[in-house]
N, C-alpha and C positions, 0 to 999 in steps of 0.2 A: 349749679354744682358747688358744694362745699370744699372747702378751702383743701380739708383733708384728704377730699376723694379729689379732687385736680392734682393734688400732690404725688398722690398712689398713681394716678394717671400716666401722669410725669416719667415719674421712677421706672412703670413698669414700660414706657417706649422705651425710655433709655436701654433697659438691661438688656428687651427685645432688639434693640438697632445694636447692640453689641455682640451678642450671639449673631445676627445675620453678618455682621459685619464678617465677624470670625469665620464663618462657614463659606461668607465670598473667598479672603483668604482661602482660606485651604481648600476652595476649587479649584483657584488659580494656581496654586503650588501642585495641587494633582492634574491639573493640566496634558503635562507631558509624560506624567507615570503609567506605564502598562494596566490597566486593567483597573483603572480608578472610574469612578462612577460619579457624576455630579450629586450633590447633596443638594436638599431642597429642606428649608426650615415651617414647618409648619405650625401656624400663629390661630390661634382661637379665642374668643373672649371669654374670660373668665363670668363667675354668677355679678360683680360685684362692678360689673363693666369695663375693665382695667383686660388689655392685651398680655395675655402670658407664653412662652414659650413652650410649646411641648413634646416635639421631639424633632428629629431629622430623617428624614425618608431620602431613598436613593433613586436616581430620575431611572426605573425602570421599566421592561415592554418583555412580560416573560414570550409571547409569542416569538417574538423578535430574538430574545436569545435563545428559544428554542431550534427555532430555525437556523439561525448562526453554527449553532452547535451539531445539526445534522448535515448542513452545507460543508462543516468543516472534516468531520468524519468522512463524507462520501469524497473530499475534493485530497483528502489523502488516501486514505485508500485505491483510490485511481489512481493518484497520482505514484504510486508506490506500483502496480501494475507495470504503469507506462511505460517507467523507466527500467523496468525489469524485461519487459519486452523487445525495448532497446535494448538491453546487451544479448538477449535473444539471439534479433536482427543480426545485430554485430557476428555472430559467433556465423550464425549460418551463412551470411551475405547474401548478395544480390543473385536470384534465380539465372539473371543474364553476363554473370561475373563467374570467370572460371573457374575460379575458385571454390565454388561453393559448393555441395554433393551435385547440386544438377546441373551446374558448370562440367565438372567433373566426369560425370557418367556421359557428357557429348564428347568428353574431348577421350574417354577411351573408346566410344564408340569411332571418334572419328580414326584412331591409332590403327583401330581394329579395322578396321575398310582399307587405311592404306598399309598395312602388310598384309591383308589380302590380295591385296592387286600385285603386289609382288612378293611373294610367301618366302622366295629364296632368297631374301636380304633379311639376314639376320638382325641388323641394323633397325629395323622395321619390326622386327618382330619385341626386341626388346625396349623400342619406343613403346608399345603397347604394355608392355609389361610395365614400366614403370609408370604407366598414365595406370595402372591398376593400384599399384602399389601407392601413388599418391592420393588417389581417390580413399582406398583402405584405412591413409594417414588422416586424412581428411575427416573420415567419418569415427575414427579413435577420437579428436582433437574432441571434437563438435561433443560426442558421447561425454569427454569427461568437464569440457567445461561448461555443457545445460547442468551436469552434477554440481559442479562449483556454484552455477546462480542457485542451485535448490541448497546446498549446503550454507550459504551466505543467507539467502532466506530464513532459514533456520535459526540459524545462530541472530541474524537481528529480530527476530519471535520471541527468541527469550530473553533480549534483550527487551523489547517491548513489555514482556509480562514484568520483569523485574521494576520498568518505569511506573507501569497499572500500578503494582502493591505498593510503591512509595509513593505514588499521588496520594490513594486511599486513605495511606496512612497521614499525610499531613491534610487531607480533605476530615479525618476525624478530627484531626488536632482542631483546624477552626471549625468545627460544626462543633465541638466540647465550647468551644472561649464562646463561640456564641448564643448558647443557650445559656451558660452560667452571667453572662453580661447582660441576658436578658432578666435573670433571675432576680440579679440587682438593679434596674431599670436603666443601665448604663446603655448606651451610644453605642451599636454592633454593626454601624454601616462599612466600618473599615474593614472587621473582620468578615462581612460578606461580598465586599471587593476580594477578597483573599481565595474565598472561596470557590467565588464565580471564577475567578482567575485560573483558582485549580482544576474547575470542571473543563474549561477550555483548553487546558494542557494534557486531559484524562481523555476528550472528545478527538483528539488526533491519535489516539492510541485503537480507539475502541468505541464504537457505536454507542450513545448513552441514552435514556433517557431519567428524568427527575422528576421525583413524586417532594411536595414540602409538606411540613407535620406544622401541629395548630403553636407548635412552641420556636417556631423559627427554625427546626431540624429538616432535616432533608434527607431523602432516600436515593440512591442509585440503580439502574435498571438495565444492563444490556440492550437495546434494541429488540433482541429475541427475548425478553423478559425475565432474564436469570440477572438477582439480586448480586448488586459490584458490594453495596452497601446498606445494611439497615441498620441501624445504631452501630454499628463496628463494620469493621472491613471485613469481606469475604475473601478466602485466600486463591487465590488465582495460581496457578502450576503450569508447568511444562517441563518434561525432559528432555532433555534437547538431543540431538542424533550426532555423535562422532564421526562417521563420515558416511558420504551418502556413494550409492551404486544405483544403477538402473535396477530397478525392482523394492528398491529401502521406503520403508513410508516411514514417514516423518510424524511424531507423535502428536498428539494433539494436545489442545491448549484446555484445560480445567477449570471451572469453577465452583466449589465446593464440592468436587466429582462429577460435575457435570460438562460436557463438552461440547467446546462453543466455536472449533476450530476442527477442519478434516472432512472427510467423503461419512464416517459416522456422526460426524456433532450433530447432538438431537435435538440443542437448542443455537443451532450456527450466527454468528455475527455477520452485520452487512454491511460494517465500514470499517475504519479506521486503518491506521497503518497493520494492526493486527491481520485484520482481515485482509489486504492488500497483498500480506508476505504469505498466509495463509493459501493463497487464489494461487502463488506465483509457487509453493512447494511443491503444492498436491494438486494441481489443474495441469499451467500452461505447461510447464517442464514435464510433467510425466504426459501429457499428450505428445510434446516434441518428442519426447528421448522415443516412447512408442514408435513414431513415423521414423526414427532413424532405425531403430533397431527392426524394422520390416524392411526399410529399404536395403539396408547391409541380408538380411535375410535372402530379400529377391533377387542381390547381388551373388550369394553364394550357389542359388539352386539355378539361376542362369546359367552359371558357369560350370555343374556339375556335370560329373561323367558318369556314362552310363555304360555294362555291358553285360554280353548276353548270358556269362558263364558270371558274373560276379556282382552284387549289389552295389547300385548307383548311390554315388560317393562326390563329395567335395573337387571340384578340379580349380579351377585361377585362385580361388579364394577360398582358403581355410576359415576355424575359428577355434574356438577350446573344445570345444565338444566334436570336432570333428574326427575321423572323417566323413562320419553319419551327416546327413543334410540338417539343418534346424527346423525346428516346426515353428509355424504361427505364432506372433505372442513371446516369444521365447527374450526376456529382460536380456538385456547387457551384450545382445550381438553384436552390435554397432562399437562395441569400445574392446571387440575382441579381435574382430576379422584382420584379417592381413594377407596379403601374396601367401602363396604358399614357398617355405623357401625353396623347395626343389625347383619351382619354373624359375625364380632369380639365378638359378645356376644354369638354367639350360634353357633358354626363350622357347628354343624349339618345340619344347613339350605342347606350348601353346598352337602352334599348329599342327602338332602330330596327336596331340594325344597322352596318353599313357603315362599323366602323373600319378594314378593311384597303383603304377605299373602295367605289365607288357599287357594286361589282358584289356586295357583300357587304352591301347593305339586305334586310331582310327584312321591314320596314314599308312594304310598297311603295305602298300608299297615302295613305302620310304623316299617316295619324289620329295624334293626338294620343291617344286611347283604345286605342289598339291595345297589348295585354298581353299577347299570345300568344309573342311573343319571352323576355319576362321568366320566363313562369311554364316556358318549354322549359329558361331558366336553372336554374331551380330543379331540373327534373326532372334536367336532366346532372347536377348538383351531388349528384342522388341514386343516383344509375346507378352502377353496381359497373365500377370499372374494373382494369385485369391490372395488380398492380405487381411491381417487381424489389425491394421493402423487405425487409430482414435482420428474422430473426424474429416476421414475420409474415405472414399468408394471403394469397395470389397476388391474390384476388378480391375487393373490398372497396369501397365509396364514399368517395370523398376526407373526408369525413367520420369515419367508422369508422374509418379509416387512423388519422386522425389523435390521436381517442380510443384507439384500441388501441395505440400507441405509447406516449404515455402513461402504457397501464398495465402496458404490456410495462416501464417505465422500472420505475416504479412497485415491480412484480412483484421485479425485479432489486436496488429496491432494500431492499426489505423482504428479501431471503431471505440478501444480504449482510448485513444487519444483524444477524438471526437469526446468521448464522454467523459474525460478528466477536463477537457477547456470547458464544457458546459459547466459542470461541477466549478471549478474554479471560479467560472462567471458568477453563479449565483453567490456561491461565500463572498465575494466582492461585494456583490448589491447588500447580501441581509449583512454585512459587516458594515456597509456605510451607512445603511438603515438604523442600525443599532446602534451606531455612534453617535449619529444626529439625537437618537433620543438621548444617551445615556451620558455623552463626551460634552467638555466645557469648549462651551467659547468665549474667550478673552474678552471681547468687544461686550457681551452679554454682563458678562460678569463685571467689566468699569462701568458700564453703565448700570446697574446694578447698587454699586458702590458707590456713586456719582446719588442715586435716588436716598441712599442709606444718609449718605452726608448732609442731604436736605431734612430727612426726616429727625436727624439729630439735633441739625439747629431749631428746628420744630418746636421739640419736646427739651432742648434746655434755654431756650428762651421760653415755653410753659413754667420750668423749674424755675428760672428765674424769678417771672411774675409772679408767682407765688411766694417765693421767696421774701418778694420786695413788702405783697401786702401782708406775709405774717409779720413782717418788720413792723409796719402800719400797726397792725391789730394790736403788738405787744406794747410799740409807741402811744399808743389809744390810754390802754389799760394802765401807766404808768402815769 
């Protein structure tokens, strides 16, 4: 080897063990930062035998963050169910808690059996009435605050679309510096830590997936394959609902007029928090509020009165539309029904009769002992009647109804949970997966640094020797 080419040799470890050095540094400094990627420096021989520097690559495994990224979408979106299910829970309580409608509809049945057994203790008669009247209360509460989780659901939907459009938008800003970085031949690993970063903060939002272009740009893609982004951001919409009632559907979520959210989305999403508050608007709450507003239904046509000379009419329990009975289906029963006031003024009507007036007694000989009307209470109250309830049997006693809802919640929310832990479990595994490939370790990187410091005195004791003999050579020549 001539003197010039060991020189060039020299020179070019040197510049090479200075760049690696560099890039150990600044592993070790991203180390602990979010969403930083190891750098890996790649070395090739030039024509002329001499090691040259050529660029920096990022230690990555697209599988692995593909995966990542739909582990993280499905383990939010459950995870956003769950907890909305949870306040469900809450709101209803326990099937074997008195509280709860089917707490409630035993403890007026029980009211109602004991002033039967003694009709002429008023005392008894109006214990039943208020086990009606709190039942009534009970299923108002429940009525307006499943509204509240769908109205809250809502408003954090459009809180999520507002997050979607400012990812996009700072997802364009580094995909622009990356491509014009590339155009210069400049270093773009940092701005696609940026990037990936944003796609990981876009993938708890909203199911994604990624298409990348031959220029280092990248496309975004729904899940259901409606376009987030191709060279620019697609604008994403919702109008959000002012307030919600039993029967208000909640708008659906747009992208570029397309809908990707609701009972019509044509091209529906399958994860993200979007989708989660989505499932929790227009599914589980309008299935409950359903099952309530049948069981206040069953409660009303139990207790109605009937008679020969006049059409059968609302009796313990009114609602707005009364005093016609409600039909099947009928939104918003549930957050209307109430005692009717006249039996609060007069218990006795409950076992006489005649709240829709005289022609509606069925005590008609005004004993005081007369319990045949109370204990027919009891029997409607056990009589299977036809309902229009989501997710549950046509046939059933307002009773059952009410417990099988319940456990219909219940059922719903136990299998969500199951499948939010599974979900969770696997974002763990392909998160540690992808760390390992992609996350620095300290130890790797001093010893790294440790190998880089050998290789320098390598190549400047080369330099040296060289050095020494052009000293020689020019000592020769003189």
């Amino acid at each position: 080897m001539s003197l010039q080419a060991a020189f060039r040799s020299a020179q070019s470890a040197l510049s090479t063990n200075a760049f690696q050095t560099t890039t150990v540094s600044r592993n070790v400094s991203g180390a602990d930062v979010k969403g930083y990627v190891r750098k890996i420096v790649l070395v090739e021989p030039s024509s002329s035998g001499a090691s040259n520097t050529t660029r920096v690559m990022r230690a990555t495994d697209e599988s692995l963050q593909r995966a990542t990224l739909e582990a993280s979408s499905s383990s939010q979106g459950l995870g956003v169910v769950a907890k909305a299910l949870d306040s469900l829970q809450t709101i209803m309580g326990d099937p074997a808690n008195e509280t709860s409608p089917a707490g409630r509809i035993s403890a007026l049945n029980a009211a109602l059996l004991q002033a039967a057994s003694a009709p002429q203790n008023t005392a008894g008669l109006a214990a039943a009435v208020q086990a009606a009247d709190s039942l009534a209360t009970s299923l108002n509460q429940a009525s307006s605050q499943i509204q509240d989780v769908r109205a809250q659901a809502d408003s954090e939907m459009a809180a999520s679309v507002s997050t979607i459009n400012s990812l996009l938008k700072a997802f364009d800003s580094a995909n622009r510096a990356i491509l014009a970085s590339r155009a210069t031949g400049q270093d773009t690993s940092d701005l696609q830590d940026r990037r990936d970063a944003i796609l990981g903060d876009l993938a708890k939002e909203v199911s994604i997936s990624t298409v990348s272009g031959p220029n280092g740009d990248m496309s975004i893609y729904t899940d259901s394959g409606v376009a987030l982004f191709q060279e620019m951001p697609r604008a994403v919409s919702m109008e959000p609902t002012s307030a919600f009632v039993a029967g208000t559907s909640g708008n659906a979520v747009y992208i570029d007029g397309v809908a990707i959210t609701g009972p019509s989305a044509t091209m529906p999403v399958r994860g993200g928090a979007l989708f989660g508050l989505a499932e929790v608007r227009d599914r589980y709450t309008v299935v409950l509020q359903s099952q309530l507003d049948e069981t206040a239904v069953g409660l009303i046509n139990a207790f109605s009165q009937d008679a020969s000379a006049a059409p059968t009419r609302t009796g313990l329990f009114a609602w707005t539309g009364g005093p016609a009975l409600p039909v099947n289906g009928s939104p918003g029963i549930a957050a209307s029904i109430r005692v009717d006031p006249i039996v609060r003024g007069d218990a006795t009507l409950l076992r006489d009769g005649g709240i829709g007036g005289v022609g509606y007694i069925s005590n008609s000989s005004g004993s005081a002992s007369y319990s045949s009307g109370l204990y027919a209470l009891v029997d409607a109250l056990d009589a299977p009647q036809t309902f229009a309830a989501a997710a549950l049997p046509a046939r059933l006693n307002v009773s059952d109804l009410a417990t099988q809802s319940q456990a219909w919640l219940e059922g719903a929310r136990q299998t969500t949970l199951e499948k939010s832990t599974d979900a969770n479990a696997v974002l763990t595994q392909t998160t540690a997966a992808l760390t390992n490939v992609t996350g620095v370790s300290i130890d790797d990187q001093m010893s790294k640094m440790l190998d880089l410091e050998n290789s320098y005195q390598a190549a400047a004791k080369m330099m040296a020797m060289v050095d020494s003999m052009y000293a020689a050579l020019f000592s020769a020549v003189r």
